[in-house]
N, C-alpha and C positions, 0 to 999 in steps of 0.2 A: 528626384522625388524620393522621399523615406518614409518608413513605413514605422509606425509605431506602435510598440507593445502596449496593450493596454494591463494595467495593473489594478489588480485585485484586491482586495480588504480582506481579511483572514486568510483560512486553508483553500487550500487548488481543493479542487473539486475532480476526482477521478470516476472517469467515461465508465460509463455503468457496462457496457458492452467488452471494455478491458477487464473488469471485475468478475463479470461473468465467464469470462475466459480461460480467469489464471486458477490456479490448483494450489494448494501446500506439496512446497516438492520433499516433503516428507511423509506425509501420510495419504497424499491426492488426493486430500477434504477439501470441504468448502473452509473459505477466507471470508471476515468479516471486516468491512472496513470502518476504520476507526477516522472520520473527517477532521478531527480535533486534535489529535495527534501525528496523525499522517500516517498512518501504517496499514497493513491488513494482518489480519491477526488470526489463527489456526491456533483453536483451541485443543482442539486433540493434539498438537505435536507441543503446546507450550507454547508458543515463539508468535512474536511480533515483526514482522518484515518492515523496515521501513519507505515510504513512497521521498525520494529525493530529488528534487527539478519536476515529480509530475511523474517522474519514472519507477514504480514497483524494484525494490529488490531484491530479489527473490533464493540470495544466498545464506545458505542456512551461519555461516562466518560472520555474518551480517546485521542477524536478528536479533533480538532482543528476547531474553527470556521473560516467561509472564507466571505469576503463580494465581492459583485459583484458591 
């Protein structure tokens, strides 16, 4: 017996209760998540983290600068 992943049409959709969770590990603000792009994004420190496999990455080497 195998088990099969079911696949999606657009963006993964991130667990509201993971969202709630996570922090900017720069400033410990709140993160906004961006569904269309994948990231969560902390306007106070600048930066765009991006969400990769579903997984948050939360490495500030990582992120993506944002200008306002």
């Amino acid at each position: 017996m195998t088990d099969e992943l079911e696949q999606q049409d657009g963006p993964q959709r991130l667990d509201r209760k993971v969202l709630e969770a996570l922090v900017c590990p720069v400033t410990r603000g709140v993160l906004s998540y961006d569904a269309t792009a994948q990231e969560l994004i902390s306007k106070a420190a600048g930066l765009a983290f991006p969400i990769r496999n579903g997984i948050p990455v939360m490495l500030v080497d990582e992120a993506r600068r944002i200008e306002e």
